[in-house]
C-alpha positions in Angstrom: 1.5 20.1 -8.2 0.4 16.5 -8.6 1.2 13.1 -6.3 1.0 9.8 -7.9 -0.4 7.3 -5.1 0.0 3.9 -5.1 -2.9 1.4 -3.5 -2.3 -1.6 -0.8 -3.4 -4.4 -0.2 -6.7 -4.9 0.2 -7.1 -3.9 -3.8 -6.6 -6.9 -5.1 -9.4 -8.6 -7.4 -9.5 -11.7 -9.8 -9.2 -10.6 -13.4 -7.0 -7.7 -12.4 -4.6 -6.2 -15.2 -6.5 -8.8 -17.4 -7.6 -5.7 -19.9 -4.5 -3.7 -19.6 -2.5 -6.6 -20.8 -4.8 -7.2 -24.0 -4.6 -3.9 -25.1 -1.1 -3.2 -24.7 2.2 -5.5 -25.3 4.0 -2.3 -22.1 1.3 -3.4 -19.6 2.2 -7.4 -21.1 5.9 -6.7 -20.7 5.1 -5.4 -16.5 3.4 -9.3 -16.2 6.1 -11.1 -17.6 8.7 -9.7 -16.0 7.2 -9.8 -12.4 6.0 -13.8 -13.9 10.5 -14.2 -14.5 11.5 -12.5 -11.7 9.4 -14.7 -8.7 9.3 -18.2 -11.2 6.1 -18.4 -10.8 2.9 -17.4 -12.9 1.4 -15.0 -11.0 -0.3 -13.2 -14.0 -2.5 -16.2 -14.4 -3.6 -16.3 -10.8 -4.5 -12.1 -11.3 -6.0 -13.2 -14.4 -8.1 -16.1 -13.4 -7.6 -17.0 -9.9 -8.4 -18.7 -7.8 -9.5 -15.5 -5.2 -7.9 -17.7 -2.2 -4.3 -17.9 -4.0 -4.5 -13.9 -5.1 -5.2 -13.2 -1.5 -2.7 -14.6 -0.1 -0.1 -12.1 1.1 2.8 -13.5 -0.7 0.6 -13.0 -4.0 -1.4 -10.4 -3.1 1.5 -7.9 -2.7 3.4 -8.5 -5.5 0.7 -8.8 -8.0 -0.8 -5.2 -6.4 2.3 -3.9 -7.3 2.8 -5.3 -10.6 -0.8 -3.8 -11.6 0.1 -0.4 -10.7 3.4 -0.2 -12.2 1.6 -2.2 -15.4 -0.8 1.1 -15.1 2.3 3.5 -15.1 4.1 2.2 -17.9 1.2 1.9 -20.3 0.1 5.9 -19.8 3.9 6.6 -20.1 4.9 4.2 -23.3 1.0 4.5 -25.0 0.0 8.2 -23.9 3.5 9.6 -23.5 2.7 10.7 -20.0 6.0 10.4 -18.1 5.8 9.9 -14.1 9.0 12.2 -13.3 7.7 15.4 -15.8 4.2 15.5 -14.3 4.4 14.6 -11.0 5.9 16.7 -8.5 6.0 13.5 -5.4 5.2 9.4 -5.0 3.5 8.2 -1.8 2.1 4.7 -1.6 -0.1 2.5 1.1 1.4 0.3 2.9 2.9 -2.1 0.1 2.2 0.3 -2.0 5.0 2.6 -1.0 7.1 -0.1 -2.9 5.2 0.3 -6.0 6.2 3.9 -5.7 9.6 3.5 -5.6 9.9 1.3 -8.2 8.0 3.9 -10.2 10.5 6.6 -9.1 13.5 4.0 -10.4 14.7 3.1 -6.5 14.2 0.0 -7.1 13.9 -2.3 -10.4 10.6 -3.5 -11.0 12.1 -7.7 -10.7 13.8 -6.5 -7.3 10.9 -4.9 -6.1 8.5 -7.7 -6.8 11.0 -9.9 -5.0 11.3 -7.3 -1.9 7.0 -7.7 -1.9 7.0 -11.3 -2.3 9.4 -11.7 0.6 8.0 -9.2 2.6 4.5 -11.2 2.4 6.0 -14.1 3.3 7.8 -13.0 6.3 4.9 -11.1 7.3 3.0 -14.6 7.2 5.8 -16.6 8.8 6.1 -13.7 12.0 2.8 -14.6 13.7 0.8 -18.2 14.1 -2.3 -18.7 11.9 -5.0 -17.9 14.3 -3.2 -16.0 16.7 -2.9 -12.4 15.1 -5.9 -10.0 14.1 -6.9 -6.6 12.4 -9.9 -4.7 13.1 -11.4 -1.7 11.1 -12.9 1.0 13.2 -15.4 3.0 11.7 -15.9 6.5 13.4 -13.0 6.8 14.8 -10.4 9.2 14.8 -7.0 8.5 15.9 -7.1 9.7 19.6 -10.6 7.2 19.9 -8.6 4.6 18.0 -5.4 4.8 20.0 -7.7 5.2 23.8 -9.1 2.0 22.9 -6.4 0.1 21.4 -5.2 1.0 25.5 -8.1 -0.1 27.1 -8.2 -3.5 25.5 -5.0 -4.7 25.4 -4.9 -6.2 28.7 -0.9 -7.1 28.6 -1.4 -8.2 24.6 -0.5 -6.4 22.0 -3.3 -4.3 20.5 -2.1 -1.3 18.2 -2.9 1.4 16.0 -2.1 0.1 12.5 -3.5 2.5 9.7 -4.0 5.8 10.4 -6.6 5.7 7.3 -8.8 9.1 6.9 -10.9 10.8 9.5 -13.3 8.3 10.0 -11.3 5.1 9.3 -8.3 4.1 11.7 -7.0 0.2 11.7 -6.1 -1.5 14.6 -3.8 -4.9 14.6 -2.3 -6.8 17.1 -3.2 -10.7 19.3 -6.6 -11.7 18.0 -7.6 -12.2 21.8 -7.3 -8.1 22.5 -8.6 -7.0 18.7 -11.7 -9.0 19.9 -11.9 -7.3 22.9 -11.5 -4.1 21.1 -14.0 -4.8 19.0 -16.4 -5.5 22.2 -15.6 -2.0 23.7 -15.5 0.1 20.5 -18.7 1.7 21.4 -17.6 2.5 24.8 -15.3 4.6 23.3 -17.3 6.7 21.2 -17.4 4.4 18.0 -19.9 3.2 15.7 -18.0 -0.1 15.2 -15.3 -2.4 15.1 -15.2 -4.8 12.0 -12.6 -7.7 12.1 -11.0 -8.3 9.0 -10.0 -11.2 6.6 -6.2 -11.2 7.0 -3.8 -13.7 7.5 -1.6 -11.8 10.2 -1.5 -9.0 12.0 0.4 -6.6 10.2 1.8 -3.1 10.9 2.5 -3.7 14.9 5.2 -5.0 16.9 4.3 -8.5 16.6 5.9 -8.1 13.1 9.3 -7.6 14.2 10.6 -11.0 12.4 9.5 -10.0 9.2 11.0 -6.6 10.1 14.6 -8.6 11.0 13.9 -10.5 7.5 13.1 -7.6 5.4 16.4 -5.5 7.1 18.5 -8.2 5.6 16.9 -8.1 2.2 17.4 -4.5 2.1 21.2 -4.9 3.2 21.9 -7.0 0.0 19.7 -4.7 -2.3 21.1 -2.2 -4.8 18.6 1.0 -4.9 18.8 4.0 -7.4 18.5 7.4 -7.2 15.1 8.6 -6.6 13.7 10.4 -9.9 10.7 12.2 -7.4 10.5 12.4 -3.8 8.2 9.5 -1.7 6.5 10.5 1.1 6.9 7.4 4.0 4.5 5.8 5.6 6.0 5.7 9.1 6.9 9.8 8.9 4.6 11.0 6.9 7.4 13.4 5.8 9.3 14.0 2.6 12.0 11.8 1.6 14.9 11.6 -1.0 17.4 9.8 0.2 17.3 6.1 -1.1 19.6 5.0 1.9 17.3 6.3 4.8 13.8 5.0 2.4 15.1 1.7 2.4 15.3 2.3 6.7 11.9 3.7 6.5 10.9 0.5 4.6 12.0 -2.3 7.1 10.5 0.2 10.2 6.9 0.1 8.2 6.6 -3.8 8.7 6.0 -2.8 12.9 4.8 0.6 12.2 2.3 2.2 11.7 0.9 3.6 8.4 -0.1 7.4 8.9 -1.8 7.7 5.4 -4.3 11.0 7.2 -1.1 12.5 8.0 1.3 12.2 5.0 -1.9 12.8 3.1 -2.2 16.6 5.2 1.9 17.1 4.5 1.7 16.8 0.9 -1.2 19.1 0.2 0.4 21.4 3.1 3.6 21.1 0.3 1.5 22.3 -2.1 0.5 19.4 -3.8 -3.1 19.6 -5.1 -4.1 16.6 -7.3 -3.8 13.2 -6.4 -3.4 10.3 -9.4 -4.0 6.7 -7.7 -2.4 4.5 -10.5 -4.4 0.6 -10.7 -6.6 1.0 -8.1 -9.7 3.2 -6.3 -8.9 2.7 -2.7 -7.0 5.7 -1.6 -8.8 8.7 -3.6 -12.1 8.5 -1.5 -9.7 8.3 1.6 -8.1 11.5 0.1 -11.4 12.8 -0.7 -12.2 12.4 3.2 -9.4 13.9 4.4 -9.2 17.4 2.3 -12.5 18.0 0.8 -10.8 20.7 -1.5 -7.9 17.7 -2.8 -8.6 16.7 -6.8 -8.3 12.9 -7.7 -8.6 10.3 -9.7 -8.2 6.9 -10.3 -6.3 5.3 -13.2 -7.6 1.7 -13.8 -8.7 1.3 -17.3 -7.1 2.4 -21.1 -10.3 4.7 -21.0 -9.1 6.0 -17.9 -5.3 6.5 -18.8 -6.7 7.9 -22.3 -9.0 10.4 -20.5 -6.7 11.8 -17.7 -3.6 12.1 -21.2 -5.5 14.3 -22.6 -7.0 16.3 -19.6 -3.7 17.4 -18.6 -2.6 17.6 -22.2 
C-alpha cells in the first residue's frame, strides 16, 4: 500500500513550481487558480521572489500548498497517475495536512488556499513580533524533548511542537523559555538546540486565537467527501470523516504535530511506500523513522515521469 505525503512549511524556495508550470498548462491551471482565489499574484512571488515575501507565513503556506497539489495534478492529467487508484491513505505536515485534503477532494483547491492563507495570518496576528520562538532539537527524542521543554519553562509557555523523527523533535513557545531551553539542552542529554527563523511560535497554546479564527472559518466552509483516508496530525490516527477532520484541523493550530507517530501507524496499517508530492522534507524523516519504509520524492517532470512508469 502506498501514502501520498504532503511537505510544510519550511519547504518553501524561490523559483518553486517555476518548471512545472512551463512544462505543463495542469501545473499552470493549479497557479492561476490559487493567483484568483487569494487576489493576489502569488505565483510570481514563488516564481521570482523576493525570499522575504515567500516566507512570510501568509505566503509561505498557501504557495506550499499550491506546489504540491500543482505536483499532483500534473502526474494525474500528464502521466494518468490518479491519487485515489494508487494510493491507499493522505497524511500531510503541519500545513501540509491541507494540501492533502484538498488532494483527497475535502476541500476545493480555491477554499483550501483561502483556509492556508488565513490560517498564516491568524497564526501571525496570535503572538507579538518578538515575543514567540521555535527551537529545533537535534538528538532528542520526545521524552528528552518534552523533560526539557519542563525544566525551562519557568511559568512561560515552552512546548513540544513537532514530534519530527527519532532524532528531531521541535519545541515552540515564549522566546524567553525557548532560549532557556536552548541553554539547558545539553543538560538534558542533547547535542543541541537551534533557534529557528519563524515569525511566531506555532503549534502551542499561545496559538489559541488563530485556533478561535480558524474554528470560525471552518464553521462557514463546505467540505466533501474524503476520496482516501488522512491521517491527522494531532492523533496520529486514521481519519474519514470530513466533519471530525475539519475539528482535527482547528485543534492542530495549538497542538502538536506527531509526524514520528502517525508515520509508525500507517506503516503498522500496512502502508509500505511513501510518495512526498513537491517537496524532499518528509522522506529522510520517514527514512529515519522505519529504516525498512520506501520513498520518494516527486518534484520535477523527470521525477513524475520516472515514478509513472515505475509503478506502471
Amino acid at each position: 500500500m502506498r501514502a501520498f505525503v504532503f511537505p510544510g512549511q519550511g519547504s518553501q524556495k524561490v523559483g518553486m513550481g517555476a518548471d512545472l508550470a512551463e512544462a505543463s498548462a495542469a501545473a499552470r491551471e493549479v497557479f492561476e487558480e490559487v493567483n484568483d482565489a487569494l487576489s493576489q499574484d502569488l505565483f510570481a512571488i514563488m516564481r521570482e521572489g523576493p525570499e522575504d515575501q515567500l516566507t512570510l507565513t501568509e505566503n509561505a503556506q498557501p504557495a506550499i500548498m499550491a506546489n504540491s497539489i500543482a505536483t499532483l495534478r500534473v502526474l494525474e492529467k500528464e502521466f494518468g497517475v490518479v491519487l485515489s487508484e494508487t494510493g491507499s491513505c493522505v497524511a500531510g505536515h503541519s500545513l501540509g495536512e491541507y494540501s492533502a485534503l484538498c488532494a483527497v477532494g475535502m476541500l476545493s483547491l480555491s477554499q483550501t488556499a483561502q483556509l492556508l492563507k488565513l490560517r498564516g495570518q491568524a497564526m501571525q496576528a496570535a503572538v507579538p513580533v518578538g515575543e514567540g520562538a521555535m527551537a529545533a532539537l537535534l538528538g532528542a527524542d520526545i521524552g528528552k524533548a518534552e523533560g526539557l521543554a519542563q525544566a525551562a519553562a519557568d511559568g512561560e509557555v515552552c512546548e513540544v511542537a513537532n514530534d519530527n523523527d527519532p532524532t528531531q523533535v521541535v519545541i515552540s513557545g515564549h522566546k524567553g523559555a525557548i532560549e532557556r531551553a536552548i541553554g539547558l539542552a545539553k543538560e538534558h542529554g542533547i547535542k543541541r538546540g537551534i533557534p529557528l527563523p519563524v515569525s511566531a511560535p506555532f503549534h502551542c497554546s499561545l496559538m489559541q486565537p488563530a485556533a478561535e479564527r480558524m474554528a470560525e472559518a471552518f464553521a462557514d466552509a463546505e467540505t466533501g467527501n474524503l476520496a482516501l483516508p488522512v491521517y491527522a496530525n494531532v492523533t496520529a490516527a486514521r481519519v474519514s470523516d470530513p466533519s471530525e477532520e475539519a475539528d482535527l484541523l482547528v485543534q492542530q493550530i495549538t497542538g502538536r504535530v506527531r509526524w514520528r507517530e502517525s508515520v509508525l501507524a500507517m506503516r503498522a496499517d500496512g502502508h509500505e511506500a511513501f510518495v512526498e508530492l513537491g517537496g524532499k522534507v518528509l522522506s529522510p524523516m520517514i527514512g529515519r523513522i522505519d529504516k525498512e519504509a520506501s520513498t520518494a520524492s516527486l518534484i520535477t517532470m523527470e521525477d513524475l515521469e520516472n515514478f509513472a512508469k515505475e509503478i506502471g
